[in-house]
Structures are given as C-alpha cells and as structure tokens.
C-alpha positions as CSV (number, residue, x, y, z in Angstrom):
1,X,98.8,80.3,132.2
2,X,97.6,78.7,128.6
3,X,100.6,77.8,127.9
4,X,101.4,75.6,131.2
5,X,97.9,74.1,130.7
6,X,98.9,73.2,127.4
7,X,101.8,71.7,128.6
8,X,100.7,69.8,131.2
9,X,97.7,68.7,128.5
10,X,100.9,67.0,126.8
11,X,101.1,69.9,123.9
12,X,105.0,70.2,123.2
13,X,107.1,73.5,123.8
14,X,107.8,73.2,120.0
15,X,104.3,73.4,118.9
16,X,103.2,76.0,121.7
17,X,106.2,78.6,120.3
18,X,104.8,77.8,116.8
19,X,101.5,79.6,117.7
20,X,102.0,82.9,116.6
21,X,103.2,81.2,113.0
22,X,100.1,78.6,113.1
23,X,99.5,79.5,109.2
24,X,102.9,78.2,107.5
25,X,103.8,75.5,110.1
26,X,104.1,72.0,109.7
27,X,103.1,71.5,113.2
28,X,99.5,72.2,113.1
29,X,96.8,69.5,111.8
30,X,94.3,70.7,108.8
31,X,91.1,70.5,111.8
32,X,93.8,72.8,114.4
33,X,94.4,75.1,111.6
34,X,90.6,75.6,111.1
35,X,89.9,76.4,114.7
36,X,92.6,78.8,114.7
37,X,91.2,80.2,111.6
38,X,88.0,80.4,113.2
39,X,89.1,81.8,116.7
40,X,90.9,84.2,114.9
41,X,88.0,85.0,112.6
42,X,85.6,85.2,115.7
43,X,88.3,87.5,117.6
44,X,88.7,89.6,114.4
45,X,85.0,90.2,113.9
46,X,84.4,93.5,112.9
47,X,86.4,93.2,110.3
48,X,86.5,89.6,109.2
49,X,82.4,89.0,109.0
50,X,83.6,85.7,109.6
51,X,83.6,84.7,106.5
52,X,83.0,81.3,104.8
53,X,86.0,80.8,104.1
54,X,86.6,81.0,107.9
55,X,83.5,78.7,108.8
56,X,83.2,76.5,106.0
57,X,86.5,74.7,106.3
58,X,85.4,73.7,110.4
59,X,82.5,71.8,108.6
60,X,85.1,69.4,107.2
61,X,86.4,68.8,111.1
62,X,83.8,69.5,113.3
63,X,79.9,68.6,114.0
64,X,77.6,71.3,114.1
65,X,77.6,70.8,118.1
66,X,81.6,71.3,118.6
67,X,81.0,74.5,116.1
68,X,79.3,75.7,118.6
69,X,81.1,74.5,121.5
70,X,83.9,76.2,120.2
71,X,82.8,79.5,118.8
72,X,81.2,80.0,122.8
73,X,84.4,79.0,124.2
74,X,86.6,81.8,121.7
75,X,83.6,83.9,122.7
76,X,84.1,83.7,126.4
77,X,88.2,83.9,126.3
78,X,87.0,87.2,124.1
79,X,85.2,88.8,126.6
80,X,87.0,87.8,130.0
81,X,90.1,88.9,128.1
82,X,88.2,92.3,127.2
83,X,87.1,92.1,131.0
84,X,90.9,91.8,132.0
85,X,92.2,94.5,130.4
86,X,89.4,97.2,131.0
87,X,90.0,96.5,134.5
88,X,93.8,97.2,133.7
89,X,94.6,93.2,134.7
C-alpha cells in the first residue's frame, strides 16, 4: 500500500527497494536520511531515547513545525500499525 503511494507520488522502484538499505545508499538525500533516522529513532524508542544524534541532525532540514509534523505522523503509523497487528491484520 506505501509503496504504490510512493509510486504513484513519482518515488522510483529503485529508490523504494533501497529502503531497507537507507543508511549506505546513494539514493537517499542528507534531509531523507534524517527523517529516516528519526522515524526509526521514534519507532525504536525504548531503546534509542531518541537521541540527539537522532534529532539534532532534523534541525539542519526541517523547522521546528515540520519536526513536529513529522514525529506525529511516525507516531500515528506507530500506533495504527500496533493497532493492526494486535487485531491480527
């Protein structure tokens, strides 16, 4: 489902299958790679802390308000997704 909304958002197959390897690839910009980072972080959150080094580089990318816009949005994917598969979905 994310991945034919990211296609039809004009994301390419190459850089979709590059997700799970977001970290070493060439495909990713520096402000993708720190919302990854972040979701990822945010996801992980008992045992990242989210860290600084997590948050700090999304201050180089993003303004305070799309920080928040998009630690609510990894937040809601978070839940519905713990939502989805409590409810075996």
């Amino acid at each position: 489902m994310h991945a034919k909304s990211l296609r039809d958002q004009g994301v390419s197959n190459e850089k979709i299958d590059a997700l799970a390897g977001w970290r070493v690839s060439h495909l990713f910009s520096e402000r993708e790679k720190a919302a990854l980072a972040w979701a990822e972080s945010v996801t992980h959150i008992a045992h990242s802390h989210t860290e600084d080094n997590d948050y700090l580089p999304l201050k180089n990318h993003f303004s305070d308000k799309e920080i928040s816009d998009l630690t609510f949005a990894i937040a809601l994917m978070n839940g519905l997704n713990r939502v989805a598969v409590s409810m075996r979905q």
